[in-house]
C-alpha positions in Angstrom: 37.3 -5.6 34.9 34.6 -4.1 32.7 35.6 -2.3 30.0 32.8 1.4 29.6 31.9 2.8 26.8 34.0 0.9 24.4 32.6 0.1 21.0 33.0 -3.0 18.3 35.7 -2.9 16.3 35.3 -2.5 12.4 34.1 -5.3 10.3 33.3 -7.3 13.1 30.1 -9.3 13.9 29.1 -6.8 16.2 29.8 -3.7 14.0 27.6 -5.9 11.8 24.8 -5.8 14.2 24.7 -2.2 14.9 25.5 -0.6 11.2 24.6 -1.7 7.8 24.8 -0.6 5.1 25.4 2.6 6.3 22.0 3.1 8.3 21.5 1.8 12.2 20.0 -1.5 12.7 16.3 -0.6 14.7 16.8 -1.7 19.0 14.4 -4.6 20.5 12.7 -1.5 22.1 12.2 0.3 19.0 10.9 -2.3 17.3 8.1 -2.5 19.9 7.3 0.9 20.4 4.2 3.0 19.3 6.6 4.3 16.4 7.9 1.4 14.6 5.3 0.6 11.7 3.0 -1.9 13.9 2.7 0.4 16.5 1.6 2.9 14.2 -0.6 0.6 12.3 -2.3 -1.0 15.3 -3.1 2.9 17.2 -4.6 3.7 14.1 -7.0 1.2 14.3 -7.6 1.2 17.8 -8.7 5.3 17.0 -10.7 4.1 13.6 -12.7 1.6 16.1 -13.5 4.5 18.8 -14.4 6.8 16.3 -16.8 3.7 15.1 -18.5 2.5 18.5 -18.8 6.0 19.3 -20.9 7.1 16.2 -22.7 3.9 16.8 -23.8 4.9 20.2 -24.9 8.1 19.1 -26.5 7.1 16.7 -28.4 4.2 18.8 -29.4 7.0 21.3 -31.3 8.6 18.0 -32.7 5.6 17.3 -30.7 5.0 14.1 -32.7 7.4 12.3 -28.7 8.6 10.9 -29.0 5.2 8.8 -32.0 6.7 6.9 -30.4 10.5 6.5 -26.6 10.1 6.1 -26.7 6.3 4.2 -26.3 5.4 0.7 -29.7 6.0 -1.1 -29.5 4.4 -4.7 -29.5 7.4 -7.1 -30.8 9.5 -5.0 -29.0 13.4 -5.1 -30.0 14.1 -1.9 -28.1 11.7 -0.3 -24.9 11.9 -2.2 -23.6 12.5 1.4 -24.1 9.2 2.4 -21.1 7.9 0.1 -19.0 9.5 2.8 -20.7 9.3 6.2 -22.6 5.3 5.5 -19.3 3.8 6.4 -19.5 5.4 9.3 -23.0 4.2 10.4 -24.1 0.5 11.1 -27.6 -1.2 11.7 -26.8 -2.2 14.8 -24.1 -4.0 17.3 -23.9 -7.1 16.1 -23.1 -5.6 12.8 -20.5 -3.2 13.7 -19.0 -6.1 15.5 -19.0 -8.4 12.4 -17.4 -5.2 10.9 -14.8 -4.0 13.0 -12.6 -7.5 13.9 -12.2 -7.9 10.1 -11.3 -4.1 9.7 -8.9 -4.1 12.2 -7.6 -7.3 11.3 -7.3 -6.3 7.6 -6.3 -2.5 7.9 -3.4 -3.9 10.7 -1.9 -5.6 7.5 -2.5 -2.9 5.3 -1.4 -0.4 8.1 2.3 -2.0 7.5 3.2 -0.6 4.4 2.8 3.2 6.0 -0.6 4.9 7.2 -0.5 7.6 4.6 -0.7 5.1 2.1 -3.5 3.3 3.9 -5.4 6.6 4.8 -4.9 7.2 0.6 -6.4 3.0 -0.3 -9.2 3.7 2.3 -10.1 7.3 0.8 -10.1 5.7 -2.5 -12.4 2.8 -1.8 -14.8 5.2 0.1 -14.9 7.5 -2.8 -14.3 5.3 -5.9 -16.3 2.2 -4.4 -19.2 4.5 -2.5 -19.8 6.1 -5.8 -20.5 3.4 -7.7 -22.8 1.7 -5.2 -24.7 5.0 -5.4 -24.9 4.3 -8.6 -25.9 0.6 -9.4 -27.9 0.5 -5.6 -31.5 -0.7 -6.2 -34.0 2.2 -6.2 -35.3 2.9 -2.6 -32.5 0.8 -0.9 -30.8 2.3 2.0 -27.1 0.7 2.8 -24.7 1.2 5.5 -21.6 0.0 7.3 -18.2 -0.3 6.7 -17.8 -3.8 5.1 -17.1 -1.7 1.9 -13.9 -0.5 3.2 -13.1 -4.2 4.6 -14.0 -5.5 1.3 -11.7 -2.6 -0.4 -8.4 -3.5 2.0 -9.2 -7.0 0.5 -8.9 -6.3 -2.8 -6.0 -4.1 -2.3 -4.2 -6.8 -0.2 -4.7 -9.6 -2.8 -3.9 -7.3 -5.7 -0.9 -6.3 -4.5 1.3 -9.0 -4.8 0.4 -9.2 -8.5 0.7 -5.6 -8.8 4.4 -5.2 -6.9 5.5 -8.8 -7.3 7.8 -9.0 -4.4 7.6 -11.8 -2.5 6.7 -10.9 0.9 3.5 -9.2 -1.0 2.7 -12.1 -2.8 3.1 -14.3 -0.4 0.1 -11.9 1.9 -1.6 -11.8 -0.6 -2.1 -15.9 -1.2 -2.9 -15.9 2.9 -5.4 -13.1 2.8 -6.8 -14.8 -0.5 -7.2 -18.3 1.3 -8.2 -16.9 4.7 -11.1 -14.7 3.5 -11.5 -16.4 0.1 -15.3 -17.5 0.9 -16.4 -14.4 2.3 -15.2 -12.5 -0.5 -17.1 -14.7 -2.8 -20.5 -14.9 -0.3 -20.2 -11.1 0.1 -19.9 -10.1 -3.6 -22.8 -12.3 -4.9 -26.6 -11.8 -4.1 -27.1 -13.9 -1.5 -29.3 -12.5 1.4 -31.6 -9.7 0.2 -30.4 -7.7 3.4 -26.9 -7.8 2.5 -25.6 -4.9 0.2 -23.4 -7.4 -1.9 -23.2 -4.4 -4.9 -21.3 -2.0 -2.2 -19.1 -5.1 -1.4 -17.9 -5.6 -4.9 -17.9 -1.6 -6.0 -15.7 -1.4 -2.6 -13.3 -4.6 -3.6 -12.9 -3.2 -7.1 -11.8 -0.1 -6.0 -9.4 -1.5 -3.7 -7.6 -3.3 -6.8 -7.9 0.1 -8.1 -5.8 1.5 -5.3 -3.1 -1.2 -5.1 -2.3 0.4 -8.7 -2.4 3.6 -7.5 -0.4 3.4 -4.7 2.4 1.0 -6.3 5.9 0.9 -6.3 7.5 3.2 -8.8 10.1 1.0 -10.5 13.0 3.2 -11.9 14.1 2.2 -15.1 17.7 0.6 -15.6 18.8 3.6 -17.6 17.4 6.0 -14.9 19.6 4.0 -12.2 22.9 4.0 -13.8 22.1 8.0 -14.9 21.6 8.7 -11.0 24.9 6.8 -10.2 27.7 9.3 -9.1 30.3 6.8 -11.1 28.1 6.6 -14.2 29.8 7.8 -17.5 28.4 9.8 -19.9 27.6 8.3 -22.9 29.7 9.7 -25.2 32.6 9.0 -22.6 31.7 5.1 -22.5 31.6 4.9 -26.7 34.6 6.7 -27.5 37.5 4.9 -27.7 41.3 6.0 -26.0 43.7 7.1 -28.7 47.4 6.0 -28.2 50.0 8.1 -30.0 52.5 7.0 -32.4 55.3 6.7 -30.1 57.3 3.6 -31.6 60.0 5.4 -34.2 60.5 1.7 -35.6 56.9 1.7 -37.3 57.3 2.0 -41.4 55.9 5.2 -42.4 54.6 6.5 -46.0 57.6 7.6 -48.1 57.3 10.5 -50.3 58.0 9.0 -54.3 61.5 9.0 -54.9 63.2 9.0 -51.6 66.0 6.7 -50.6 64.5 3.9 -48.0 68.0 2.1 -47.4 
């Protein structure tokens, strides 16, 4: 016989598995689906790569003449622009390529924590980190592609174990440290004089910037036990209970000249 629709009992190890803590433990399925937080993470960057290739192509079609109009031109008013729209463009495949397995790889990680907050690290790096490449770019030099934003999710993903100090972060951030460690040195050091090494270390400082921004907010241990329903007041928890008199046996003060026998 089959018992239908019957359900665990209360406190048991199957109760367990399906409530805790007064929320319902996530299905196999739900855990794979395009709504869990990888599934939201990885179609994010799957659209952030179309969106790539596809400027790319248009652009190649143009003959990259984009590269010259909407890149990052050292000081340059004109193209003030280009801290928005350089990230977008790339000199050719092989560098969009060398760009997009480490941005997917890297904003998949970053994805995790929730894609408004990546959206906010990535709008920060773009602004933050574009600006100041405009800034300190040699004179005349013309610089696109997106390794500032792959530079930025690095600095933001190896700052922030030091900046939330939970485990799980730190213990990404020691990987991402020792897995990219000598491409975050070679890219942020003049090297090759084609590389743009200064948008590669604007863009990593400003993702250190963002793990900051976008930290935790710790509350306070006087904040938690104020939001506690059980929490006394604090003139309730100092004052102390007053017992009455009640034992007639206790010697009292006699008035002067009355008989005590």
């Amino acid at each position: 016989m089959r018992s239908v629709g019957s359900s665990p009992l209360p406190g048991s190890p199957a109760s367990e598995k399906v409530v805790r803590e007064g929320t319902q433990v996530p299905h196999d399925r739900d855990i794979g689906s395009l709504r869990s937080p990888l599934g939201k993470s990885a179609t994010t960057m799957l659209l952030v790569l179309v969106v790539l290739w596809a400027v790319d192509v248009a652009n190649a079609l143009g003959d990259r003449r984009w590269n010259f109009e909407f890149g990052i031109v050292g000081r340059d008013p004109e193209h003030l622009l280009g801290i928005v729209t350089a990230p977008l463009l790339h000199a050719n495949a092989e560098h969009l390529v060398a760009n997009g397995s480490a941005l997917f790889t890297l904003g998949l990680i970053a994805g995790l924590y929730g894609i408004w907050r990546f959206l906010g690290v990535v709008l920060v790096v773009v602004l933050l980190g574009g600006f100041v490449a405009w800034v300190f770019a040699p004179q005349g030099t013309v610089s696109v592609g997106a390794s500032g934003i792959v530079f930025g999710l690095l600095g933001y993903l190896v700052a922030r174990g030091l900046v939330e100090r939970r485990p799980v972060d730190i213990v990404i951030s020691l990987g991402v440290g020792v897995a990219f460690g000598y491409h975050i040195f070679s890219g942020v050091v003049p090297t090759e004089a084609r590389v743009a090494w200064w948008a590669h270390l604007t863009g990593f400082l400003a993702g250190i910037v963002a793990a900051w921004i976008f930290r935790r907010r710790r509350k306070t241990a006087a904040a938690d036990a104020a939001a506690s329903p059980d929490a006394e007041s604090p003139a309730a928890s100092s004052a102390l209970p007053v017992r009455p008199e009640t034992d007639t046996g206790s010697a009292e003060e006699s008035p002067p000249g009355a008989d005590t026998r």
